[in-house]
MILOKE-75155 format. One line per 8 residues: number of its first residue (from 1); for each residue x, y, z of C-alpha. Coordinates in steps of 0.1 Angstrom, whole numbers, plus 5000, padded with zeros to 4 digits. Each point is the difference from the previous one (the first is absolute). Example, Ala and Ser with C-alpha at 12.3 -4.5 7.8 and 13.67 -1.06 7.14 Angstrom:
2
1) 5123/4955/5078 | 5014/5034/4993
This chain:
220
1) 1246/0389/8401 | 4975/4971/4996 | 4975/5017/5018 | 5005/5030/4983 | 4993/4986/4964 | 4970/4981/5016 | 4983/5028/5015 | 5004/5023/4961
9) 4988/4963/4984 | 4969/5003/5025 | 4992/5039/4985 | 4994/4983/4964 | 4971/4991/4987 | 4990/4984/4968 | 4997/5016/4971 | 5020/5032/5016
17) 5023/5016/4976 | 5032/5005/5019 | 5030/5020/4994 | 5034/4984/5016 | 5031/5024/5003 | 5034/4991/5003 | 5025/4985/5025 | 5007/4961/5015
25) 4968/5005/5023 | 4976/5002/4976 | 5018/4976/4978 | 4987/4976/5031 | 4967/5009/4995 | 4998/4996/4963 | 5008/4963/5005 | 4976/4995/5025
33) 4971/5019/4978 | 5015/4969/4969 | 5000/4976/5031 | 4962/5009/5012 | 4987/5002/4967 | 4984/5029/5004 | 4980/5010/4965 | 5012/5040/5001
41) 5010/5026/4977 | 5036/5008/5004 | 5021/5030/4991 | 5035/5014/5012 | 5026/5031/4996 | 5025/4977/5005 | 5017/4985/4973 | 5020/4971/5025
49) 4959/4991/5009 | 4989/5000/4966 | 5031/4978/4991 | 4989/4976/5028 | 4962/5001/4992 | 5016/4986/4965 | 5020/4976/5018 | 4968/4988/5021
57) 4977/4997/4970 | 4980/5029/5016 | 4985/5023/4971 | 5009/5037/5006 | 4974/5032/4995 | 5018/5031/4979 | 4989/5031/5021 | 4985/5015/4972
65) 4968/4970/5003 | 4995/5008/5035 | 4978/5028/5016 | 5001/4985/5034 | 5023/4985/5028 | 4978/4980/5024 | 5032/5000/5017 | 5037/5010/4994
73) 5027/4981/5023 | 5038/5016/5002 | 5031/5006/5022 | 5012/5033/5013 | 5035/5009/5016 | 4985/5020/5024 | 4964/5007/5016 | 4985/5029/5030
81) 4974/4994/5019 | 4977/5020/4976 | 5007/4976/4974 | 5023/5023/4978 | 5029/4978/4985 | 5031/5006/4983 | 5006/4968/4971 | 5033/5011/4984
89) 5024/4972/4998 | 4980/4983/4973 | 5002/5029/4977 | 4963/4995/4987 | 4981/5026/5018 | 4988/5014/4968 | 4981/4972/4990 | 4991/4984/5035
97) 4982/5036/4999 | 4979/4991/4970 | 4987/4969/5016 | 4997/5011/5030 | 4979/5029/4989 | 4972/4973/4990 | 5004/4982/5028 | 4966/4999/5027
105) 5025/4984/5020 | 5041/5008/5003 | 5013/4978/5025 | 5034/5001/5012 | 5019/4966/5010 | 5029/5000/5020 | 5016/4993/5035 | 4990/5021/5028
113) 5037/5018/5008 | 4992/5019/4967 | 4966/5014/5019 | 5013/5032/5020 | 4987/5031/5015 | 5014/5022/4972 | 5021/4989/4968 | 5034/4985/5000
121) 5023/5027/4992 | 5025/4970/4991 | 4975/4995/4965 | 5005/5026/4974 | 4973/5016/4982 | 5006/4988/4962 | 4993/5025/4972 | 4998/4982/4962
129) 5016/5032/4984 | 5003/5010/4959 | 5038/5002/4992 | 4999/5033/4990 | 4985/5012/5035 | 5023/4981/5021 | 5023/5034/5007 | 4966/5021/5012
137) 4985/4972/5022 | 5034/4997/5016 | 5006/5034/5006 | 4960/5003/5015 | 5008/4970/5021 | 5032/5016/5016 | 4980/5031/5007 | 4975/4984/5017
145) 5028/4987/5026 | 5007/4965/4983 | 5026/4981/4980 | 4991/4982/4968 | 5017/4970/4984 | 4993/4988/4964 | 4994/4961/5003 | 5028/4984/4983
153) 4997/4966/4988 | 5019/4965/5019 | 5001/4981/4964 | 5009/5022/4972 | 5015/5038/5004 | 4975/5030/4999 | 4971/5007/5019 | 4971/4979/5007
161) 4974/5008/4974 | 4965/4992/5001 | 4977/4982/4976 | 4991/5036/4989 | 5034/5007/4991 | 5007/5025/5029 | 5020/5001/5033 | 4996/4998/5035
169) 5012/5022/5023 | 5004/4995/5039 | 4995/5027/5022 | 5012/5000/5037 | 4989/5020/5027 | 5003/5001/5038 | 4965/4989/5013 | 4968/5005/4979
177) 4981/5021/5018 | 4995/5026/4972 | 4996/4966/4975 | 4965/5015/4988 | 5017/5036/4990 | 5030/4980/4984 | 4979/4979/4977 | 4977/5025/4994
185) 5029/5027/4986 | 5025/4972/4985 | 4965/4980/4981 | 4992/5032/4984 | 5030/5004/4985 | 4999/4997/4956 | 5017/4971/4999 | 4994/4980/5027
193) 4978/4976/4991 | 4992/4985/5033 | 5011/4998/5036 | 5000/4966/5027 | 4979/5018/5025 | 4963/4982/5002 | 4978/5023/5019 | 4966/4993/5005
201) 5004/4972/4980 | 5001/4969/5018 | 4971/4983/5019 | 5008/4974/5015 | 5035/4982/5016 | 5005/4964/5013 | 5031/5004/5021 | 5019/4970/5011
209) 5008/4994/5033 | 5021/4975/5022 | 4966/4978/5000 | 4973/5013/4983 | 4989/5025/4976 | 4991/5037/5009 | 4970/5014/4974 | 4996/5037/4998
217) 4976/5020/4980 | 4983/5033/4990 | 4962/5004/5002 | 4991/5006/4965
C-alpha cells in the first residue's frame, strides 16, 4: 500500500484544498500529507479523520468555508468499471456526498480485487432512513425483490444511528444489474435521506496491485 499512498501524495499540490474521507487507507495518507509538509487546506466527512487531524496538529476546514475540493480522496466497498461505487460499510454516505459534490476531483483509493466488471452483489446498498419511514422503505425494498436489515449496533443495543440521528438500513439483492432503478425508486423515497450508491461521482481510482498501482480516470 506504500505505493498506493505515494502515488495520491504525488496528485497534491500546494495550496490545494483537500477533502479526506474515511477508512485506515486514507488514515495513511493523512500522515504522509503531516509527514511531507504539505501547506494545504484540509477538510473531512469523517469524524475518525478529523479526530486524527487533531491528533497530528493538522488544522481542519468546516465544510461550510469551503466552495471547492481541488481534490477529494476516499474508500469504497465496491467499484465497476464505469467508476460507479457502492461505500456502505462506513455509514457516512450522506455527508461523503456533500464533499464530494464540491470536489473537481473524487478519487477512489483502494485495492484492485474491489475493481470488477459490475458491482459486488456481496456489498449492500445502505439507505440512512427517518425512524418513522423505516416500515415503507422496507416494504418498497421487498417489492423490489430484496431483503432489508436495520443495522444494529456491536457496542450498545439498538440500531446504529447516524450523526443525524437516523438509521441505516441494508438492503440485499441478488446481483445489481438493475442498481440504477433500485437507487433511483428507494432515494426518492420521503424519508430517506440518502443512499451508498455514487454514480457518476467519482473521477479518479488508484487501485493497488501485487506491485504497483493501477490509476484510472474519467475525461472531464
Amino acid at each position: 500500500m506504500e505505493k498506493l499512498i505515494d502515488s495520491a501524495l504525488k496528485m497534491i499540490e500546494p495550496k490545494m484544498t483537500v477533502s479526506f474521507g474515511g477508512g485506515r487507507t486514507v488514515g495513511r495518507l493523512i500522515r504522509a500529507v503531516k509527514d511531507s509538509q504539505l501547506d494545504i487546506k484540509i477538510a473531512s466527512p469523517s469524524e475518525t479523520t478529523r479526530t486524527l487531524c487533531k491528533e497530528l496538529d493538522l488544522p481542519v476546514t468546516s465544510l461550510e468555508e469551503v466552495t471547492t475540493f481541488d481534490l477529494a480522496f476516499d474508500g469504497c466497498d465496491s467499484l465497476d468499471h464505469h467508476l460507479n461505487a457502492l461505500k456502505s460499510n462506513g455509514g457516512i454516505h450522506v455527508f461523503e456526498k456533500l464533499y464530494a459534490n464540491l470536489s473537481k476531483r473524487y478519487i477512489i483509493l483502494a485495492p484492485e480485487a474491489r475493481f470488477t466488471k459490475v458491482l459486488n452483489p456481496d456489498i449492500q446498498l445502505t439507505l440512512e432512513v427517518l425512524d418513522l419511514a423505516m416500515p415503507q422503505v422496507i416494504a418498497a425494498v421487498e417489492k423490489l425483490g430484496g431483503t432489508a436489515e436495520i443495522r444494529q449496533s456491536s457496542d450498545i443495543a439498538g440500531m446504529v444511528r447516524t450523526k443525524n440521528g437516523n438509521g441505516l438500513l441494508d438492503c440485499y439483492f441478488d446481483d445489481w444489474s438493475y442498481i440504477d432503478e433500485i437507487d433511483a425508486e428507494l432515494g426518492s423515497m420521503v424519508g430517506v435521506m440518502g443512499t451508498s450508491y455514487f454514480k457518476d461521482i467519482v473521477t479518479d481510482a488508484l487501485l493497488a496491485t501485487d506491485d504497483d498501482v493501477k490509476h484510472v480516470k474519467k475525461d472531464i
